[in-house]
N, C-alpha and C positions, 0 to 999 in steps of 0.2 A: 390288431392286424395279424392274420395269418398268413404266412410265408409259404408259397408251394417251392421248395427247396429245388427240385428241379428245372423247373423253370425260373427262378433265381439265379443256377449256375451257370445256365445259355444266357441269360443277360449278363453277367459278369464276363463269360468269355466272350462275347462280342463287344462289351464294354458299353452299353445300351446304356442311353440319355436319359429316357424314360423312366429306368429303374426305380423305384422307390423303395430302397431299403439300404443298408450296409452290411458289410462284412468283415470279417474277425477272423485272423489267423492265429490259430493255436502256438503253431512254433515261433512267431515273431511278438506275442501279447499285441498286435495293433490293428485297427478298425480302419478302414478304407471307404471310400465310395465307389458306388461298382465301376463306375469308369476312370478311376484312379489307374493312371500311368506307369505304376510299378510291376514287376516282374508277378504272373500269375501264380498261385499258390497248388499245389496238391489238392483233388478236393477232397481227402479224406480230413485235410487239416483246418477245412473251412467252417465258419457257421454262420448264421445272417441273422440281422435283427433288424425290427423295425425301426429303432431308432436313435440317435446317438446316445443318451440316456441308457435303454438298453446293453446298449455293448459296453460301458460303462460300468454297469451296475455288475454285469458279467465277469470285470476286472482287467478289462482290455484300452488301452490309451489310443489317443487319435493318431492317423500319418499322418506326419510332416509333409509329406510329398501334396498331397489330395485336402488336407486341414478338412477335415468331416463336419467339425464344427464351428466354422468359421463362417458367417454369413458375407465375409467381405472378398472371401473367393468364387461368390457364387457368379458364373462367365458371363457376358455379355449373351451368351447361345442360351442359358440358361435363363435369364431374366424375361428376351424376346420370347423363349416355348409358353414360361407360362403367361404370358402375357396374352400370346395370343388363343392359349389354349382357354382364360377367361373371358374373351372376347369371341368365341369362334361363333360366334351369332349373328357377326356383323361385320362388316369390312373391315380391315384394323389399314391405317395409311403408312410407307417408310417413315414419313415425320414422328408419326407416335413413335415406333420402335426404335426409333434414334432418341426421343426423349425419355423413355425407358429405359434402354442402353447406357444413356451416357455418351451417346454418339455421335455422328454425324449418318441421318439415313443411308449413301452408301456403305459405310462400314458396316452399318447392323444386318444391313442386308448380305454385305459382303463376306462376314465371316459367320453368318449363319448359315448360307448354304456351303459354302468352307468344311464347316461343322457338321451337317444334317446331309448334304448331298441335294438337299431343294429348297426353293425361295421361299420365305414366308407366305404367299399366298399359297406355293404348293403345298406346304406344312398344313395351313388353314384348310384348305379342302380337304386333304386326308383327315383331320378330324375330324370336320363336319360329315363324312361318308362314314367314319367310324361310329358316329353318333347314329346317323341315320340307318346303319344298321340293326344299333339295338333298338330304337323305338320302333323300329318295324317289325322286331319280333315283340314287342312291349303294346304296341296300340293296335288299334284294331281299325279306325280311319290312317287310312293312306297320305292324308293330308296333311292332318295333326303329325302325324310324324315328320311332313318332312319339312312344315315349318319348325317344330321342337330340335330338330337337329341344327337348325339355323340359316336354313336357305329360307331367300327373300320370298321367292314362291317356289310354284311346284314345277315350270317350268324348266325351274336352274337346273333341278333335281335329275331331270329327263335329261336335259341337254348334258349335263358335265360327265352321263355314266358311271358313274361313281362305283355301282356293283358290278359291273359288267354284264348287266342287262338292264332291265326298266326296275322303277320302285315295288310294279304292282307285283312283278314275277318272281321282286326276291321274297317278299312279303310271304308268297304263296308258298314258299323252299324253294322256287324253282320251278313252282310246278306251268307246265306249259313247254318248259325247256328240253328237248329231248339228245341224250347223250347216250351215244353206242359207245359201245365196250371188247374187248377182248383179250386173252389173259391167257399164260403160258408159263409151263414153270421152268427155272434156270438158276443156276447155280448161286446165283444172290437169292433165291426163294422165286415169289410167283412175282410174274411182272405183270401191268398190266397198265393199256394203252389206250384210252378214253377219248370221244372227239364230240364234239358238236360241229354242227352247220359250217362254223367257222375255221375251225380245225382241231388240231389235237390239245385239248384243254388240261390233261392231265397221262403224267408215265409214273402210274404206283408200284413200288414194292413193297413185299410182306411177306410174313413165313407160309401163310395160306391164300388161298385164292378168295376165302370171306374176307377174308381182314383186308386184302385190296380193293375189291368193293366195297367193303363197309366204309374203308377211308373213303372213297368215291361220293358216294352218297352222303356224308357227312356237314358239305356245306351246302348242300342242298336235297334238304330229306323228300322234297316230294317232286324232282325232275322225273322226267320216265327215264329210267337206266334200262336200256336193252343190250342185249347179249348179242354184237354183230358180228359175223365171220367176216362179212366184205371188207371187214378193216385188217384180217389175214396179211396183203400184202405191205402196211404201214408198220404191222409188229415185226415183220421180216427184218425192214428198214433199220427200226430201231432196235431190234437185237443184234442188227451188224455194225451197229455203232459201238455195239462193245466188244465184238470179235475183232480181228486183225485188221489195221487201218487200211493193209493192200487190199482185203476182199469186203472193204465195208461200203455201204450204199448209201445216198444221198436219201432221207427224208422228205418226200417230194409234196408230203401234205403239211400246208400252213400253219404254224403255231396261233393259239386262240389265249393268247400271255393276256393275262387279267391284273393290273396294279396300275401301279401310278406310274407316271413320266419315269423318273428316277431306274425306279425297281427295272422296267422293263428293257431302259439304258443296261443296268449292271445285269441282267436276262442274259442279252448280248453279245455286250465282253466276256460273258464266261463260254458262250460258245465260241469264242475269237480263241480261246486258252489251247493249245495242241496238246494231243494227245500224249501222254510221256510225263507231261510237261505241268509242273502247279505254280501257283501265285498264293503270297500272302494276303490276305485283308487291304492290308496300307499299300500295297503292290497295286493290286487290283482299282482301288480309292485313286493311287498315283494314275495311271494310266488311264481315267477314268478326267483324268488333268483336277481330281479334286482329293489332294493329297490329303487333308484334312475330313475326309466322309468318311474316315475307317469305320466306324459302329454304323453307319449308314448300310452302306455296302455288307456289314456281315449280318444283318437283320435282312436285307432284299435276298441276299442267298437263302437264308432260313428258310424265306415266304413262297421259296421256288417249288414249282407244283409239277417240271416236267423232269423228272430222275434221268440221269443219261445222256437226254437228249438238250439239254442244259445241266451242262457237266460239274453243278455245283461243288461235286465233289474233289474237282481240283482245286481248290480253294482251301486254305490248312492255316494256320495259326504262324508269325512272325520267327515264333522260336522252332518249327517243325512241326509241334501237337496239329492232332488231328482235329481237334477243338471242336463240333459239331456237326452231326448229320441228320436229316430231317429222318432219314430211313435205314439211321442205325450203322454206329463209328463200324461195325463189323462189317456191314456193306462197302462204307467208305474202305476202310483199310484193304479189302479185296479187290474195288475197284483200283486203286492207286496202282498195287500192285503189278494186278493183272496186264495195267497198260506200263508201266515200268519195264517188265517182263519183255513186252511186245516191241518194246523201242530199243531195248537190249538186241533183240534177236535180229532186229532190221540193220544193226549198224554193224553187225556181226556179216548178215548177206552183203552189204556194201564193202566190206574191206576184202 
């Protein structure tokens, strides 16, 4: 098993469920699981292995805290994932996942979304759309894929929107979908401000104006991307979201937020966050009244696709750290600032 080391370390620091791997701190000799509850490490002093064996072999002992090797800590959240995640081909009922659990169906239901931020069926459908994405770049019938992903027919497929458009149009990249664009440069690099039909689907930054299109067209290589001015006055909008809060402007076109229940919830509360002003992870998860979604909620930030205008970036790590940005800690750390700066000077004009 090969390890992409960085993508590793955002799963560690959101403390991601999913994970499949461990890690080893140098300065402590001991091996953790990535969402082990201990104090986060340096990453120069990190290194991951596939498997406890591995880090083992490496000269590194288990935490007592997380027991890496212990099959008898493995959670009640942990038994119902994979459970349904070998099942996701078929309905799975509360009764099974409580006799899997060890439970009683509400508890396993209860402290899985506790855990995950969504119920087992939402869990279930997220993989089934994760599934049904790849065999839709894998087959070449539209069908076969979207029985292989594990929906009953192809109806479900249509009706639950799983990719944020039809089977056939993601199949296609997109193609059929048409997304206006317009791009400007500013002091985070180039920005740039993307919409469909429905509304503004994507706010990319990058150090050039290819690399924000290129991210653009990336989850859908064959939509028509045009090059629109008339969307001149939405970038206005959204670059006074990062100028001074007294001369900034309301964003009067619709957000086109593509994910699940959950994600789009925590979308939300990060635009609720005031300006100045940051939340932790378990903050965010608390006020979200699901004190227990921490890794939930900093995975849904990750998957955030509007820079800015879904303020992800006020969202920072328990201990302070900056801990991840989809568009780069140096953006974050300017952004924070810049409005730190701004809330400074306002309470400066009020006294």
């Amino acid at each position: 098993m090969t390890i992409d080391a960085a993508a590793a370390w955002q799963q560690l620091l959101s403390r991601d469920h999913s994970a499949e791997f461990f890690y080893a701190v140098r300065t402590t000799g001991i091996f953790c699981r990535p969402w082990c509850a201990s104090k986060r490490p340096l990453r120069q002093n990190v290194e991951f292995f596939p498997s406890t064996q591995s880090a083992r072999a490496a000269g590194y002992r288990p935490c007592q805290r997380c027991k890496p090797e212990s099959a008898s800590t493995t959670s009640v959240v942990e038994r119902i994932s994979e459970y349904l995640r070998k099942h996701a081909d078929r309905r799975v009922t509360l009764e099974e996942l409580g006799r899997v659990a060890g439970c009683s169906p509400f508890t396993a239901q209860r402290s899985f979304r506790a855990a995950l931020g969504v119920s087992p069926a939402e869990y279930q459908r997220g993989l089934r759309a994760k599934e049904l994405r790849r065999e839709l770049k894998n087959e070449s019938n539209i069908t076969d894929a979207v029985y292989a992903a594990g929906y009953g027919s192809s109806s479900r497929a249509y009706e639950r929107s799983p990719l944020g458009m039809t089977p056939s149009s993601y199949k296609k990249g997109g193609e059929g979908e048409q997304i206006g664009y317009i791009a400007t440069q500013t002091n985070l690099g180039w920005l740039l401000v993307a919409a469909t039909a429905r509304g503004i689907c994507a706010v990319n930054l990058g150090s050039t104006k290819q690399e924000a299109v290129r991210a653009l067209g990336e989850e859908f290589p064959r939509a028509k991307l045009l090059e629109n001015n008339a969307l001149s006055p939405t970038l206005d909008e959204v670059l006074s979201t990062i100028a001074d809060a007294k001369s900034a402007k309301r964003v009067r076109m619709p957000l086109d937020l593509r994910g699940t229940a959950f994600q789009i919830e925590v979308w939300r509360a990060l635009q609720r966050i005031p300006r100045g002003e940051t939340r932790s992870y378990s903050q965010l998860a608390a006020e979200l009244g699901r004190p227990r979604a921490t890794r939930a909620v900093a995975r849904a930030c990750g998957q955030n696709r509007l820079a800015v205008v879904v303020p992800c970036h006020r969202v920072i790590g328990a201990n302070g750290s900056l801990t991840g940005y989809r568009w780069g800690l140096e953006r974050k750390q300017k952004l924070l600032c810049y409005e730190n700066n701004q809330r400074a000077k306002a309470a400066e004009r009020a006294i």
